[in-house]
C-alpha positions as CSV (number, residue, x, y, z in Angstrom):
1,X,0.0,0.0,0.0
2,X,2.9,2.4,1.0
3,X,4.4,1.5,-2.4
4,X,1.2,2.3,-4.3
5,X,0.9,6.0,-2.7
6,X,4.1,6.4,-3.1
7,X,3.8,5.6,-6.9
8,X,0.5,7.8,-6.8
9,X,2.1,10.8,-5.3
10,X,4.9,10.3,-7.9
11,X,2.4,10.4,-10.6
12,X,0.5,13.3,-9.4
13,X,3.5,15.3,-9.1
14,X,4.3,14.4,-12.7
15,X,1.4,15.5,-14.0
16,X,1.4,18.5,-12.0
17,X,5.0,19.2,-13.1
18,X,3.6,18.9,-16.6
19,X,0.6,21.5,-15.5
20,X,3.2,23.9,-14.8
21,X,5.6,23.4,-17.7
22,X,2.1,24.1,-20.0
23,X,1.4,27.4,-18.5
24,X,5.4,28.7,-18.7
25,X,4.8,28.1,-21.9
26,X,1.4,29.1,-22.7
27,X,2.5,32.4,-21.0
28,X,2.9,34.8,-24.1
29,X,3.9,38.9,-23.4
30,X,3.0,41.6,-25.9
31,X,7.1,41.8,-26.7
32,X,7.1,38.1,-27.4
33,X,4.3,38.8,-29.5
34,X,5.7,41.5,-31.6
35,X,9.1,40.3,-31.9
36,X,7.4,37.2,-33.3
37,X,5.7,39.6,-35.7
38,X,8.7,41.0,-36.7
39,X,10.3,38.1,-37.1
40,X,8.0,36.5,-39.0
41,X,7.6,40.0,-41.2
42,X,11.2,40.7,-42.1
43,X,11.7,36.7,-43.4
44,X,8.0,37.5,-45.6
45,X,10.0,40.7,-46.9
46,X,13.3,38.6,-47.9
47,X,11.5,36.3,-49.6
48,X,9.4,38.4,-51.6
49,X,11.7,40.9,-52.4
50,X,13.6,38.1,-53.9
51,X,10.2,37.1,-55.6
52,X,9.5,40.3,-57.1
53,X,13.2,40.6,-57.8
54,X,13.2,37.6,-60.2
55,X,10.1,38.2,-61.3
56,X,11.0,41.9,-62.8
57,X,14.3,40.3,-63.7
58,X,13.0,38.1,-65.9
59,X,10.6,39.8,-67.4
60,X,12.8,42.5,-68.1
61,X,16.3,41.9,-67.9
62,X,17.5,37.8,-67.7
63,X,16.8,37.2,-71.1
64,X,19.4,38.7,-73.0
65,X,21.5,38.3,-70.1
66,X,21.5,34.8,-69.5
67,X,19.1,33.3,-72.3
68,X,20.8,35.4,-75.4
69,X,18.4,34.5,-78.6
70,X,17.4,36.2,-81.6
71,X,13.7,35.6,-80.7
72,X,13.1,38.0,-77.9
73,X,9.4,35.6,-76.9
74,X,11.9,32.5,-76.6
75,X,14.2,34.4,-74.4
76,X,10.9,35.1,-72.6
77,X,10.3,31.9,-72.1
78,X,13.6,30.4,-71.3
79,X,14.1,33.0,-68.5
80,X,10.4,32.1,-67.5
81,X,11.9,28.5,-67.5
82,X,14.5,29.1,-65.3
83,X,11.6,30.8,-63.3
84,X,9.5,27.7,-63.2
85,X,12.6,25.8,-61.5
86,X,12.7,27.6,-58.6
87,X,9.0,26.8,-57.9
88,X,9.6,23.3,-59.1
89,X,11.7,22.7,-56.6
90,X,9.8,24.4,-53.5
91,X,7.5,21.3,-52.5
92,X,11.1,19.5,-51.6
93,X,11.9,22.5,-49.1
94,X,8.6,22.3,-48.0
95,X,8.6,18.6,-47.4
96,X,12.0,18.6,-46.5
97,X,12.0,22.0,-43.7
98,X,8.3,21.7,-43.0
99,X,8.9,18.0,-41.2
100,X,12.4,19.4,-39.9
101,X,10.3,22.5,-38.0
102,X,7.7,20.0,-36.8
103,X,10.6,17.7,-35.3
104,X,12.6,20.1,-34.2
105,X,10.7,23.7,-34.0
106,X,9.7,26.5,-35.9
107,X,12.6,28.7,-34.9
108,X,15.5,26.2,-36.1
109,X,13.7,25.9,-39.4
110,X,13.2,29.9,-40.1
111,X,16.9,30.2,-39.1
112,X,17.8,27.8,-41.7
113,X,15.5,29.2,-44.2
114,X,16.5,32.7,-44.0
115,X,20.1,31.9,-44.6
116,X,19.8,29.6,-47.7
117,X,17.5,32.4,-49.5
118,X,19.1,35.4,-48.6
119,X,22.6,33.9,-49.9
120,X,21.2,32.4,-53.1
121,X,19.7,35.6,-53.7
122,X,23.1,37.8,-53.0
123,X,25.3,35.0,-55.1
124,X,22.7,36.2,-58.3
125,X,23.9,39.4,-58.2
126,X,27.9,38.2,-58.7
127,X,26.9,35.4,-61.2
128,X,28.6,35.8,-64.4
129,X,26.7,36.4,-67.6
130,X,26.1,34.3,-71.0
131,X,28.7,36.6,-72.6
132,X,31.4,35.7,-70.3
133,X,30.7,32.2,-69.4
134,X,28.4,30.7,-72.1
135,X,26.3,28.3,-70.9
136,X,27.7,27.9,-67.5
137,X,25.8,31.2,-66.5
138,X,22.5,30.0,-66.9
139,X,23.3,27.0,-65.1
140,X,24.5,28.9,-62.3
141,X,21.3,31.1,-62.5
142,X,19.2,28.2,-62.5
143,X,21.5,26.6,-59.5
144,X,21.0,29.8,-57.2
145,X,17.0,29.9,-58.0
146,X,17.0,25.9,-57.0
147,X,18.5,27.2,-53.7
148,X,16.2,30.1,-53.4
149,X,13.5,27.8,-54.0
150,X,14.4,25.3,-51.2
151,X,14.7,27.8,-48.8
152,X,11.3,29.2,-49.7
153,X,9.9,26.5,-49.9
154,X,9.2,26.6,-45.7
155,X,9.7,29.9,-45.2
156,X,6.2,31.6,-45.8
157,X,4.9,28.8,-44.0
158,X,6.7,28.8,-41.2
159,X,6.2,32.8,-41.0
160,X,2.5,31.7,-40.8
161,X,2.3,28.9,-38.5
162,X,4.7,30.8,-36.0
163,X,2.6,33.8,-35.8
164,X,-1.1,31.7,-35.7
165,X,0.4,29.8,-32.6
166,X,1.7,33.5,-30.6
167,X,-1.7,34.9,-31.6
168,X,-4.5,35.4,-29.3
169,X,-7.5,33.2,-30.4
170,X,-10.0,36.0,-31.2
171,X,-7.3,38.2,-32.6
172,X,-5.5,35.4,-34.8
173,X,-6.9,36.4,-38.1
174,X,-5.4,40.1,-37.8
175,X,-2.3,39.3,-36.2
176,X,-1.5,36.2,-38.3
177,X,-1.9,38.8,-41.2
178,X,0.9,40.9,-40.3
179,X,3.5,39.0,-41.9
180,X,2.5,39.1,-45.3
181,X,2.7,42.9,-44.8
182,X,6.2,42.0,-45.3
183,X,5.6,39.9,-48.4
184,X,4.2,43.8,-49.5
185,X,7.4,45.3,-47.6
186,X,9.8,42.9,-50.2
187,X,7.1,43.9,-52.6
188,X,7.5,47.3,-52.6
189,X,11.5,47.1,-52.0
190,X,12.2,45.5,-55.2
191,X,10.0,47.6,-57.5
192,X,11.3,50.5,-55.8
193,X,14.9,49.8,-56.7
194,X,13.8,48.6,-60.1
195,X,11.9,51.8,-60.7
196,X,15.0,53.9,-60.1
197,X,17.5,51.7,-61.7
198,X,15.1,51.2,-65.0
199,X,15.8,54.9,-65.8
200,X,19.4,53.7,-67.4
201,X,18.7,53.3,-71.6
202,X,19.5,49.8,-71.2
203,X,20.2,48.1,-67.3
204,X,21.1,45.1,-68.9
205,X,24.3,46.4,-70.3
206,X,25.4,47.6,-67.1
207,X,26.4,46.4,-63.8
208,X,23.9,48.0,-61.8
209,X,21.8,44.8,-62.4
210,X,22.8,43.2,-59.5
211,X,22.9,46.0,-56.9
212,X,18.9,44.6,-55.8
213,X,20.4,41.6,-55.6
214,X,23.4,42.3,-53.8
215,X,21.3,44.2,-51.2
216,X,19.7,40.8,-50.1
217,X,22.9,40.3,-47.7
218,X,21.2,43.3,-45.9
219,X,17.8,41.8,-45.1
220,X,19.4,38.7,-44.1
221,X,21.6,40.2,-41.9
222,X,18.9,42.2,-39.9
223,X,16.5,38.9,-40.0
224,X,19.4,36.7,-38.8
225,X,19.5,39.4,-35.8
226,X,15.5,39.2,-34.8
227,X,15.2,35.8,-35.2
228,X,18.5,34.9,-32.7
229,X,16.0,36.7,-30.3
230,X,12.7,34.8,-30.8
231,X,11.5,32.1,-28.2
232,X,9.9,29.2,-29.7
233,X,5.8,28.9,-30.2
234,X,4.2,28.2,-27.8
235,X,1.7,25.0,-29.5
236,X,5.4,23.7,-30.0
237,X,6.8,24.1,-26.5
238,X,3.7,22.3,-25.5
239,X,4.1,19.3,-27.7
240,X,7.6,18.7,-26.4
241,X,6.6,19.5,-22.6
242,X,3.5,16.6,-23.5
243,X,6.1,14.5,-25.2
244,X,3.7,13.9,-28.0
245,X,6.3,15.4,-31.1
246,X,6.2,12.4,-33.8
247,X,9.4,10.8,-35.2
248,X,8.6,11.0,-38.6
249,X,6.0,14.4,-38.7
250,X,5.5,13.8,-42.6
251,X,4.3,10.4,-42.5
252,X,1.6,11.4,-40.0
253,X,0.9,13.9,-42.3
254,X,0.2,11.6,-45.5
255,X,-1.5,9.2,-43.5
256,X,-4.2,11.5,-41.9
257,X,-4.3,14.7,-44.0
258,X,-4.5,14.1,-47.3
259,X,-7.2,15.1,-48.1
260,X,-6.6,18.7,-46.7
261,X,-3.4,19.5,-48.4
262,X,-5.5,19.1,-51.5
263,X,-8.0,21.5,-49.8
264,X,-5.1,24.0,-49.6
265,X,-3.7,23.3,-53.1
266,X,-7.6,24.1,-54.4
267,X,-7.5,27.4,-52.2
268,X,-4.1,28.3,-53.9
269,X,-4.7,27.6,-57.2
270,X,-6.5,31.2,-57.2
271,X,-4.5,33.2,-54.7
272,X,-0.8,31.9,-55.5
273,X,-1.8,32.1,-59.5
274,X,-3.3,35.2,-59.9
275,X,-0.3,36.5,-57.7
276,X,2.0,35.0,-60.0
277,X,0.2,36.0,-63.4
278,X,-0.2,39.3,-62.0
279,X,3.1,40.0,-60.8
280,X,5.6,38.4,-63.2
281,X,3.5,37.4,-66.5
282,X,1.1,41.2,-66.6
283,X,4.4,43.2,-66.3
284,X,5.9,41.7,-69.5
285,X,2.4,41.7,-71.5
286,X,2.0,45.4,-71.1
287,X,5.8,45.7,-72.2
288,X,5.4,43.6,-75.2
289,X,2.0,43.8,-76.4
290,X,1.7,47.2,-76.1
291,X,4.9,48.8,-75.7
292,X,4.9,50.1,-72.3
293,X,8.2,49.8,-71.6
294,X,10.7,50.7,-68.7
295,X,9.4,51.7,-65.7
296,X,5.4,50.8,-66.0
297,X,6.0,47.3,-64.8
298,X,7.9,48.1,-61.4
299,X,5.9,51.4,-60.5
300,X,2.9,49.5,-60.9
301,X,3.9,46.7,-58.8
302,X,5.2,49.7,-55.9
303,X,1.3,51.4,-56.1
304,X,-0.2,48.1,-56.1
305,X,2.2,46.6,-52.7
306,X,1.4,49.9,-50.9
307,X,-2.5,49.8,-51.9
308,X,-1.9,46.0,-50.0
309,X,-0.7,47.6,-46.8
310,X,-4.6,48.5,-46.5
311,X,-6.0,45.2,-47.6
312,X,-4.0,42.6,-46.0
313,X,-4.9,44.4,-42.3
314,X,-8.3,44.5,-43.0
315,X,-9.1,41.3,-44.7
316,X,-7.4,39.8,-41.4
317,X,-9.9,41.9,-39.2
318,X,-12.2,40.6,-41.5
319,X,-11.7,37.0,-40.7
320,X,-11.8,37.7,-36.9
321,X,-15.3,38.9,-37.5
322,X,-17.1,37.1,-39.9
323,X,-14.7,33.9,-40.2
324,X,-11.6,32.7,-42.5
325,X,-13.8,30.9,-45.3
326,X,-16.2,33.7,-46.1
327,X,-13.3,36.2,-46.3
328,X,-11.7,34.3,-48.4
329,X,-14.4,33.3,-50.8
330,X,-15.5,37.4,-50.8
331,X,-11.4,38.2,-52.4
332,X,-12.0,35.1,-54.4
333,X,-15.1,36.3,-56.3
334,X,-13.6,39.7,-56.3
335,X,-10.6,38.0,-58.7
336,X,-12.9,36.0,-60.6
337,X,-15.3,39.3,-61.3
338,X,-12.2,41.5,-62.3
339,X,-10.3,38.9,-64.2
340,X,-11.7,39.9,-67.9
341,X,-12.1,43.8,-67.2
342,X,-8.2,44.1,-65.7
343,X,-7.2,42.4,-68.7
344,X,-8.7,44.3,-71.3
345,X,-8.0,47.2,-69.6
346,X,-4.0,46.1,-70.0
347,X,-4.3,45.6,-73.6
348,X,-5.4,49.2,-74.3
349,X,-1.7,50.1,-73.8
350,X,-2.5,52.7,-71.4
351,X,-0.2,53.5,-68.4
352,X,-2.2,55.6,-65.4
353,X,-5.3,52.7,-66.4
354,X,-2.9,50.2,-66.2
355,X,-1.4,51.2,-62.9
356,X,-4.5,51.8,-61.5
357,X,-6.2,48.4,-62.8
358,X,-3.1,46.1,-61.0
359,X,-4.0,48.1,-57.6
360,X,-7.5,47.2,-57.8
361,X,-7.4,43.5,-59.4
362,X,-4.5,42.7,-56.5
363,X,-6.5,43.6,-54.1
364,X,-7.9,40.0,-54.6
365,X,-4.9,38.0,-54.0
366,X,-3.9,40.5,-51.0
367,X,-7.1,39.8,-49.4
368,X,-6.8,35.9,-49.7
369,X,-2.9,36.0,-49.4
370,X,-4.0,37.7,-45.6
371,X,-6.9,35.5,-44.7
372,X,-4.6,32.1,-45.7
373,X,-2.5,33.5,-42.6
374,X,-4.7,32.1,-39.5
375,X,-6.9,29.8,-42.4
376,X,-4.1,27.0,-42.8
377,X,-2.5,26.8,-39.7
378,X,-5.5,26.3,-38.3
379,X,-6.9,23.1,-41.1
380,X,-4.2,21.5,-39.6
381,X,-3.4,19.6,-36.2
382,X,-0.3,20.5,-34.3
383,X,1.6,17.4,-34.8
384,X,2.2,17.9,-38.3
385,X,1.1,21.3,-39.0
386,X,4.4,23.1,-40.1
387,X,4.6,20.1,-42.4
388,X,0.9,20.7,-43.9
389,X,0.9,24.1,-44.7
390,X,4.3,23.9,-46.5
391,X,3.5,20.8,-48.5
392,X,0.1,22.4,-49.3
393,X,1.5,25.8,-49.8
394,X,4.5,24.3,-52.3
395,X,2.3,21.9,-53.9
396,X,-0.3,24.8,-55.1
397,X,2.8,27.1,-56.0
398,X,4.0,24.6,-58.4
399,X,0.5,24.0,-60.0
400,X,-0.4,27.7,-59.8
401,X,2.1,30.3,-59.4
402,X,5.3,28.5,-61.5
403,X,3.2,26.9,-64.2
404,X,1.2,30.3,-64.6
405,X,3.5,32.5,-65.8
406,X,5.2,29.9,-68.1
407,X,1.9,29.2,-69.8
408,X,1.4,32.5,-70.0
409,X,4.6,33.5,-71.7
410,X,3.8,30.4,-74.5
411,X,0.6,32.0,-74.8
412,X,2.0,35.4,-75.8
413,X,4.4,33.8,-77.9
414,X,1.9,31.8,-79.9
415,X,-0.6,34.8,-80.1
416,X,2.4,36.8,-81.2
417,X,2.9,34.4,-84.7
418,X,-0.7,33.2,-85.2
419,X,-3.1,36.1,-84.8
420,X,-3.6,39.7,-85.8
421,X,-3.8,38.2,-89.5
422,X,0.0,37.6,-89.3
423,X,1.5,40.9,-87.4
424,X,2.8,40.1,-84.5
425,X,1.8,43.3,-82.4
426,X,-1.8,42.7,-82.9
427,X,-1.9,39.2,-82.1
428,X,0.3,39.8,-79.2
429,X,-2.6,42.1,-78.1
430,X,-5.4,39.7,-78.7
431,X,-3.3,37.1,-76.0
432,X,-5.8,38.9,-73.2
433,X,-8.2,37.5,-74.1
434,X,-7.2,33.8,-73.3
435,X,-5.0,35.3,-70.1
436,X,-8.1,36.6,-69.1
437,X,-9.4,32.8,-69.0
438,X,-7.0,31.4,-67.3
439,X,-7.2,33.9,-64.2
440,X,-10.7,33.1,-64.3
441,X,-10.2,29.4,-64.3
442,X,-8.1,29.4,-61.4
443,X,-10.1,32.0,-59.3
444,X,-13.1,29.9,-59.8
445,X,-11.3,26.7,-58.4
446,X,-11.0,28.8,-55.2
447,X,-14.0,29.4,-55.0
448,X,-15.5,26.2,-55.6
449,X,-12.4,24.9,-52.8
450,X,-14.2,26.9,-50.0
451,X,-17.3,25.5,-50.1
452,X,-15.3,22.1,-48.9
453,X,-13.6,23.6,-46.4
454,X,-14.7,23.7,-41.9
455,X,-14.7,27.3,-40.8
456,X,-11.2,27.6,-38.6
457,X,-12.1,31.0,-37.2
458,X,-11.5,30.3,-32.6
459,X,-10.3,26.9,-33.1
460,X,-7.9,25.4,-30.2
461,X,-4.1,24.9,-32.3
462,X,-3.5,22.5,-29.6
463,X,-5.7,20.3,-31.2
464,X,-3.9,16.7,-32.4
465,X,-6.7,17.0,-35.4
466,X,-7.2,18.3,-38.4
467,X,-10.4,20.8,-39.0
């Protein structure tokens, strides 16, 4: 009997021990909050200043650069190519860092993350060119964008899982949007610099090319510096205080949530698309099919980021209030609506419309861009969750965002020689018509996704389940 109580007093000190451990770590202060905000933020900005980076780069400059050809709509495409890769490869960060941050935390992964990025990104800016090396500098292009891509792969996703678990539960959907004000940050950064080195004849022929790139060694150093500071999330703490962290985090993640990564890859398909089309594939469309060249494409993309630092606030607020799946179905329509208008409106050759027409039609992927913040994190249980958003996050980006732009790119290539009753600059126009489509397409499979998808909005992230 003395043995027993002895063996029960040993257990319930145990379990209180384990009481204890929960609330130290449930514990969150407003600085742990907002230095997991910035944290969270500055790795958004890195990654999409290297987005937008390549994005303008290759519609503007890689071509003759690294993809020399007397066809300037192959160029195009090969630098859209090379473009592609990087996404290609993202679902293998994802996979790969996503099960590494749910074995071993979110703070080890975004570490990792925001070093391979930032030094792929700075290595661009010293890579040699076609005219030195030959073919050795598009392999080296394509090298650094695999790396970029890895790194990337988990980064946006950790960003958003880290920030949904330091949240407060009624406030989640705002403050889980804050990061991808950063994603508007690196935005903004990159069409800024483009904007003011564009106004050279011909940037290409110069080395101030890789000065954007080259400044990537900067973010990284100042994310490098916030995130040595950052305490691990808290839904993590608790799974290693409960002991109940899996082995092999990606293997529970294919054996239980299938069916919700495809949920998130349908969500995507709209979102990561039209962000992709819009971003990369409209810029060169407006400089090739109607001739607005030189500094449309990046002050565009700097009025629409800033219009986002609006949006992506309120469309979290908005999720607080009226839940994560009716927000996002509300930005999804608001793409699908606007997807033939904007691109007429781009094929007038027109630059204030044009300008103006990006702000407004982005406004759709800002809103569902915010409202994914708190939404996936919270489809997923908190045993595999790191691994679930980036798999279904990388997945979508491969489908959606890398394919787009590539298809797009044939597309203007083939309207280029087929229509416009053989002159290339009015069938080059005409391409809107079927870019048009496929924004639609895409926009519509979001919408259609979210009427398969729980509402999220208040749900526990201590939860072993999926929604």
């Amino acid at each position: 009997m003395k043995q027993q109580s002895i063996a029960m007093n040993g257990a319930g000190a145990r379990a209180k021990q384990s009481i204890q451990a929960d609330a130290a770590q449930t514990k969150v202060t407003s600085a742990d909050l907002y230095r997991a905000a910035w944290a969270a933020s500055i790795g958004s900005a890195l990654e999409y200043y290297d987005f937008a980076l390549y994005n303008l780069a290759s519609a503007l400059i890689f071509g003759p650069l690294f993809f020399p050809s007397s066809d300037p709509a192959l160029g195009l495409i090969a630098s859209f190519g090379a473009y592609f890769i990087g996404f290609a490869i993202r679902p293998v960060g994802g996979i790969l860092f996503g099960a590494l941050g749910d074995r071993y935390g979110r703070k080890f992964v975004l570490m990792a993350t925001i070093l391979l990025m930032g030094v792929a990104s700075t290595l661009i800016g010293v890579l040699p060119t076609y005219a030195s090396v030959g073919i050795w500098a598009p392999i080296l292009l394509v090298g650094c964008r695999l790396l970029q891509g890895l790194g990337a792969g988990a980064e946006q996703a950790g960003a958003a899982v880290l920030m949904a678990e330091f949240a407060p539960p009624q406030r989640r959907g705002y403050f889980a949007a804050l990061p991808f004000m950063g994603v508007l940050l690196g935005t903004v950064m990159a069409a800024a610099i483009y904007f003011a080195l564009v106004r050279v004849e011909d940037i290409s022929q110069t080395p101030l090319w890789r000065v954007p790139f080259l400044l990537s060694a900067v973010i990284i150093a100042v994310a490098v510096w916030i995130r040595l500071r950052l305490r691990e999330s808290p839904s993590f703490a608790r799974l290693e205080a409960r002991q109940q962290i899996k082995e092999s985090p990606l293997r529970h993640l294919m054996r239980h949530s299938r069916p919700t990564v495809l949920k998130v890859i349908g969500l995507r398909m709209a979102e990561n698309g039209g962000s992709s089309i819009y971003q990369s594939l409209a810029i060169s469309y407006i400089a090739t099919a109607t001739g607005l060249k030189g500094q449309i494409g990046p002050l565009a993309l700097l009025f629409a980021g800033a219009s986002g630092a609006i949006v992506i606030p309120l469309a979290g607020l908005l999720g607080d209030c009226i839940g994560r799946v009716k927000t996002y179905r509300i930005f999804a329509v608001y793409q699908l609506v606007l997807a033939f208008p904007t691109w007429w409106v781009l094929s007038l050759g027109n630059a204030t419309a044009s300008i103006v027409m990006l702000c407004v039609t982005l406004a759709g992927v800002w809103g569902m861009f915010a409202t994914q913040g708190a939404l996936l994190p919270e489809l997923f249980g908190a045993q595999h969750r790191y691994a679930g958003v980036a798999v279904g996050r990388e997945l979508s980006a491969v489908v959606a965002g890398g394919v787009a732009p590539l298809v797009g790119a044939s597309i203007i290539a083939y309207a280029t020689t087929h229509w416009g009753a053989g002159q290339g600059a009015a069938g080059t126009v005409l391409a809107w018509i079927p870019l048009a489509t496929y924004v639609a397409v895409l926009s519509l499979i979001g919408v259609l996704t979210t009427f398969h998808i729980p509402e999220t909005r208040g749900r526990s992230l201590d939860d072993l389940n999926d929604a």
